[in-house]
BALO-108167 format. One line per field, with one value per residue (C-alpha): chain; residue number from 0; x, y, z. Coordinates in steps of 0.1 Angstrom, whole numbers, always signed. Example, Ala and Ser with C-alpha at 12.3 -4.5 7.8 and 13.67 -1.06 7.14 Angstrom:
# residues 2
unit	A_A
pos	0_1
xx	+123_+137
yy	-45_-11
zz	+78_+71
***
This chain:
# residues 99
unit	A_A_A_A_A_A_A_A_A_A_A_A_A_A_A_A_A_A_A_A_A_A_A_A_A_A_A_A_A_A_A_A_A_A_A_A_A_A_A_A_A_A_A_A_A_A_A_A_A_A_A_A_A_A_A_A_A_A_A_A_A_A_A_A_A_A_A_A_A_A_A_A_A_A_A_A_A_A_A_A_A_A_A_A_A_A_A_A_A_A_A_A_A_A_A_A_A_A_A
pos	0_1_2_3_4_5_6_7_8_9_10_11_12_13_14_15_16_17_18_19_20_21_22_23_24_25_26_27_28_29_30_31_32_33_34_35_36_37_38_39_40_41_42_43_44_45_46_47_48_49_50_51_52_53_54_55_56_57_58_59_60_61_62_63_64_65_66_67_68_69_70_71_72_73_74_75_76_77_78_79_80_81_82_83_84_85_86_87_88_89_90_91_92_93_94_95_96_97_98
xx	-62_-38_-35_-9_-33_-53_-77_-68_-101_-79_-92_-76_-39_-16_+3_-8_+8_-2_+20_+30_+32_+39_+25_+44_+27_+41_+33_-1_-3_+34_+29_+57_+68_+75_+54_+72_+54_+47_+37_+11_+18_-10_-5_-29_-35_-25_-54_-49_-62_-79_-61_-71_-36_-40_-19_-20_+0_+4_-10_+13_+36_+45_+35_+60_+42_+66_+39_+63_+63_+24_+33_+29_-2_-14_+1_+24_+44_+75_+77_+49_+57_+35_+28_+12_-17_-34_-70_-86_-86_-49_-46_-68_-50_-12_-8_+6_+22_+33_+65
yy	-244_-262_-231_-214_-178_-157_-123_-102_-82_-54_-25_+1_+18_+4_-22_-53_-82_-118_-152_-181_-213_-248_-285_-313_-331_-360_-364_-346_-326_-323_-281_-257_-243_-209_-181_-161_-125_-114_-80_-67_-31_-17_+17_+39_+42_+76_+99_+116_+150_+155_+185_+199_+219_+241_+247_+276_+270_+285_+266_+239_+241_+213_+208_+190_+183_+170_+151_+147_+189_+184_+156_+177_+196_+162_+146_+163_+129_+126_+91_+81_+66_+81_+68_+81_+61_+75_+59_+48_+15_+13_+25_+0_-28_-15_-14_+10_+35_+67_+64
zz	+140_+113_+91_+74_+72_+96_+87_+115_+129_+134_+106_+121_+118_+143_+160_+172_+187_+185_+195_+177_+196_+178_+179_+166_+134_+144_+181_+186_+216_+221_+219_+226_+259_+242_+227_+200_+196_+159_+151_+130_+114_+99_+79_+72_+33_+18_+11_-24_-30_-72_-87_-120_-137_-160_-188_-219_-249_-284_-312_-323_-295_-278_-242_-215_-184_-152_-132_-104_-104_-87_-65_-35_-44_-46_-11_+10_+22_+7_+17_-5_-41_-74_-97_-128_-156_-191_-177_-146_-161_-164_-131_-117_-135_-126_-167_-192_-163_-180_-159
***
């Protein structure tokens, strides 16, 4: 196959194994006698619920909102990173993160 990249057909969350064998560029056919076994991890993506928060302030006041307060309302796995955007475009882009 000569080629440095493969799409795996796997579309699923899992783990799959495939094995690596090699061939000598400079004597054709001379193929290794070993198969190393690489593994594939595919991890689900995290599924994100929408949340509306609601907030009531005086006139004037300043309002301090702690995103990181609703980060559970909006996924309960603690191993998941958040991140937070002022558009969908920004979001889209990975520019202008709030923090």
């Amino acid at each position: 196959m000569n080629s440095t990249s493969y799409t795996s057909p796997e579309n699923t969350a899992g783990v799959f194994t495939y094995y690596l064998e090699t061939e000598s560029i400079e004597f054709p056919g001379c193929v290794s006698t070993q198969r190393v076994p690489i593994q594939l991890t595919i991890v689900a993506s995290p599924v994100v619920t929408d949340s509306q928060i609601e907030f009531c302030i005086d006139n004037g006041a300043a309002l301090e909102i702690v995103f990181a307060d609703y980060n559970s309302d909006l996924n309960g796995n603690s191993n998941n990173v958040f991140r937070y955007f002022g558009s969908l475009t920004d979001a889209e882009s990975l520019q202008n993160e709030i923090f």
